[in-house]
N, C-alpha and C positions, 0 to 999 in steps of 0.2 A: 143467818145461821148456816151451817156447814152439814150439807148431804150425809145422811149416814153414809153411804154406800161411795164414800169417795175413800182413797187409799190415804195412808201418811201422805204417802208421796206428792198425790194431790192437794190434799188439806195444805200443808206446806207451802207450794205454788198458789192455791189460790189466796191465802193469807198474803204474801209477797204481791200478788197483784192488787189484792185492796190497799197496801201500803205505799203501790205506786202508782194507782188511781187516785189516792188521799193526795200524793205530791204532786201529780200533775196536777190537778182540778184545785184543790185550795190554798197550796204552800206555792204555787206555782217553781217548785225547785224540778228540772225538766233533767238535767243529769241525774241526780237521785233518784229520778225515777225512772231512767233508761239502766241505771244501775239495779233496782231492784228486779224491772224486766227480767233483764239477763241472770240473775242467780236466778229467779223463778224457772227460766225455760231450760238451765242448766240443771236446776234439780229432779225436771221430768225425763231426763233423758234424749233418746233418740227421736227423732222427730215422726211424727204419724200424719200419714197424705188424709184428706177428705173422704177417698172412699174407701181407704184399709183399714183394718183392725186388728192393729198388734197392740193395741191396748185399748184401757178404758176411755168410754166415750168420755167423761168428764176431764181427763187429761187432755186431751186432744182441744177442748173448748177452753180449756184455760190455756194454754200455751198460745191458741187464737186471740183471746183478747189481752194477754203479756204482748205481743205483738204489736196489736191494736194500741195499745198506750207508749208503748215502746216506738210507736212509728210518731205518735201524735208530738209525743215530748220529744225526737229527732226536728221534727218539722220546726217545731216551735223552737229550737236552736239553729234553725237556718244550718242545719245538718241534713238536707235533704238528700242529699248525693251520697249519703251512706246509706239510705233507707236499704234499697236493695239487696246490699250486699249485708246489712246488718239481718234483715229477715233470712235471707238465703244460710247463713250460717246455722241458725235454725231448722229448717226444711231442706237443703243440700242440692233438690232439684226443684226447678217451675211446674212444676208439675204435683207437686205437692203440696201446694200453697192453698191455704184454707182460701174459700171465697171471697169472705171479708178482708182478706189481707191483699188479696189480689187488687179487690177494687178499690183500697185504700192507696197504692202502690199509684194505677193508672190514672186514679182522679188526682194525686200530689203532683205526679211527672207530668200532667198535663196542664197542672193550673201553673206550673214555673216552666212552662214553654220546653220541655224535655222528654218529649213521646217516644224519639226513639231507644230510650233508655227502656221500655216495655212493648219494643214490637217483637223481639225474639222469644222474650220473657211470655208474654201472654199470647203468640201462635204455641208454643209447647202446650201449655197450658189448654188449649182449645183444642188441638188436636189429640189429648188425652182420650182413649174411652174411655175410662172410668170419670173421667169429670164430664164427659157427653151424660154421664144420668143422674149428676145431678139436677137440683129443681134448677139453683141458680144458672146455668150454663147461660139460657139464653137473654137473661139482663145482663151476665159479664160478655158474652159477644157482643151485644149492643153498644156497650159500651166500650168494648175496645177497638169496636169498628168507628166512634163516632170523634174518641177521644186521642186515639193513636193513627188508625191506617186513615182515614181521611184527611187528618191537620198534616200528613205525612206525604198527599199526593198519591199513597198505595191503592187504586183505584180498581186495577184486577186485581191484586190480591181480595180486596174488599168484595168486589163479586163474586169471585170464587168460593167467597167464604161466606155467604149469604145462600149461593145455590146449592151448595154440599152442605146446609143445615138441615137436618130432619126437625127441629125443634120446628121450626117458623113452617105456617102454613102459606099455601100459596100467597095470600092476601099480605101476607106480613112481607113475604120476599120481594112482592112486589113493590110495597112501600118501601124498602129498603136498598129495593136499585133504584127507584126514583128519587132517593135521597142522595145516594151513590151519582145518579147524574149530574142531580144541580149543582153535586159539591165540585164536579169535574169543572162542568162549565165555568164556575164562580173560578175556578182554580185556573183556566186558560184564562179569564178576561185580565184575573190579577199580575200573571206569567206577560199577558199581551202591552199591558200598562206598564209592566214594568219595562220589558223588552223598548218600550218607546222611551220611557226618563230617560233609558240611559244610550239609548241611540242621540237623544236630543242633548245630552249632559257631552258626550263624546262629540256633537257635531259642533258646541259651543267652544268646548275646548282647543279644537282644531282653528277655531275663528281667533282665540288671543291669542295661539300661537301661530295663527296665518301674520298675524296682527304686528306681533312681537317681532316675528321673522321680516318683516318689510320694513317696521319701522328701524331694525340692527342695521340691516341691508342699505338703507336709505345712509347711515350715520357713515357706514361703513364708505359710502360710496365718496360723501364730503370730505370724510377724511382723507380717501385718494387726493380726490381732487387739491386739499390744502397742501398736501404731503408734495403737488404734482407742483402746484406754486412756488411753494418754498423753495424745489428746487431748482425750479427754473428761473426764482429772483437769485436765488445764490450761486446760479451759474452766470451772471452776471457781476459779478464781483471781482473786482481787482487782486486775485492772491498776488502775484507778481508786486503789486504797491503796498499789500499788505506785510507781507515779507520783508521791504523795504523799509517802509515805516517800522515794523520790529525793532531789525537791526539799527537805524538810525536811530531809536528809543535804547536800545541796550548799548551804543556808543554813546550815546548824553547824559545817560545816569552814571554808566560804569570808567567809560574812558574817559570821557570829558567834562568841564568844572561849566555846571549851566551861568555862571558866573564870570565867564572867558569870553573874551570879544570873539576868536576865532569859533566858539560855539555855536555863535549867533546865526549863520548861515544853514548849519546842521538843523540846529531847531525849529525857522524857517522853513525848510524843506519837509520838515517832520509832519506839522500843523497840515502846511497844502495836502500833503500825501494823507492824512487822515480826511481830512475834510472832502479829500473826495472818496474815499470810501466809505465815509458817511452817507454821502449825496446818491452811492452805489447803491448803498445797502438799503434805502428808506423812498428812493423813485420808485415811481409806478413799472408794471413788469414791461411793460411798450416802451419804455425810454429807453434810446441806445446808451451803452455804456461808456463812459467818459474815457473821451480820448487827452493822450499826452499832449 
């Protein structure tokens, strides 16, 4: 049942939100219900930080949990990457962000590997005073210390912002740079392990292509050397008989009838003059070249 002391405006909205907690939760229809969200947060208006009061408190806590269902049924369409900026449209700065929405925000971006999408978002947020009084402050620094600046590397920030807390009593500061250290440590052996894969990945690499590069080189060198053969068999060749035999082949096709006794001699001389630049061309490189 519905608060006397809630305005239209709210009754309204929070009708809209039961409508979009019905869809989330049993019809599981998750646009429907980021659609009812958003008329609900549209019909309260201008957005109200946590610790102002430009309006009724029950506005303010419905528009929180339009939010809260509004972020759940994003997630649940693997529409994560709009969450932020779909709340933000709502509340306009980080620093406005109801608690619950804050930490709903840091625990989604941190369980899909994406923290730094809430390290600008939640330092505003923390450096607020007016959100320094409230109760929750120091469960959402804990937790933006644990889930954002540490997975993050941000290590002095992280200190810094553990000694400039008045919430945490000594004992708690302490447990929290000691937490702060081991994650440091854990974070160089990780940084040192990797530093070596890939010194060892790079030193393998350099070895196929040590590899590659000797065995091209080797290919490259035979090739000379056959290249050096060839031409030192082929400078042993008769062009001078070659030429001859040509022309005495283009005299016995074209001028003369292979059919002709006075051919007989030409063609004769044809045969010897090939057969030894046969004998040229197909001897070992050490054989002198065939004299006349």
């Amino acid at each position: 049942s519905e608060p006397l002391s809630w305005s239209p405006v709210s009754a309204q909205a929070a009708a809209l939100l039961e409508e979009a907690a019905d869809l989330l939760v049993l019809h599981r229809d998750f646009a429907a219900a980021v659609e009812k969200c958003e008329a609900g947060c549209d019909s309260l208006g201008p957005a109200t930080g946590p610790g102002s009061d430009p309006g009724p408190e029950s506005s303010a806590e419905v528009k929180c949990s339009l939010c809260v269902v509004g972020i759940q049924a994003l997630a649940e369409m693997n529409r994560w990457r709009e969450v932020l900026s779909w709340v933000l449209q709502y509340y306009h700065v980080p620093e406005q962000l109801p608690p619950k929405v804050l930490e709903l925000c840091i625990l989604l971006y941190s369980k899909v590997r994406e923290p730094q999408v809430m390290l600008e978002v939640g330092s505003s947020w923390l450096r607020d005073q007016t959100n320094k009084r409230l109760p929750e402050y120091g469960s959402l620094l804990e937790l933006y210390l644990l889930h954002v600046l540490l997975p993050l590397g941000r290590f002095e920030g992280a200190e810094e912002l553990v000694r400039g807390c008045d919430v945490f009593d000594s004992e708690q500061q302490l447990a929290f740079l000691r937490t702060i250290c081991e994650s440091r440590c854990q974070w160089t052996q990780r940084e040192e392990m990797r530093s070596a894969a890939e010194e060892q990945q790079d030193a393998a690499t350099e070895t196929v292509l040590g590899a590659l590069s000797q065995k091209l080189l080797t290919m490259l060198t035979l090739l000379r050397r056959a290249l050096r053969s060839m031409s030192s068999h082929f400078y042993l060749l008769p062009y001078k008989k070659m030429l001859l035999a040509t022309f005495l082949l283009y005299l016995v096709v074209v001028r003369l009838d292979p059919a002709s006794p006075t051919a007989l001699p030409f063609i004769y001389k044809l045969v010897q003059l090939f057969r030894q630049a046969w004998a040229a061309v197909f001897s070992p490189i050490h054989r002198p070249p065939i004299q006349d």
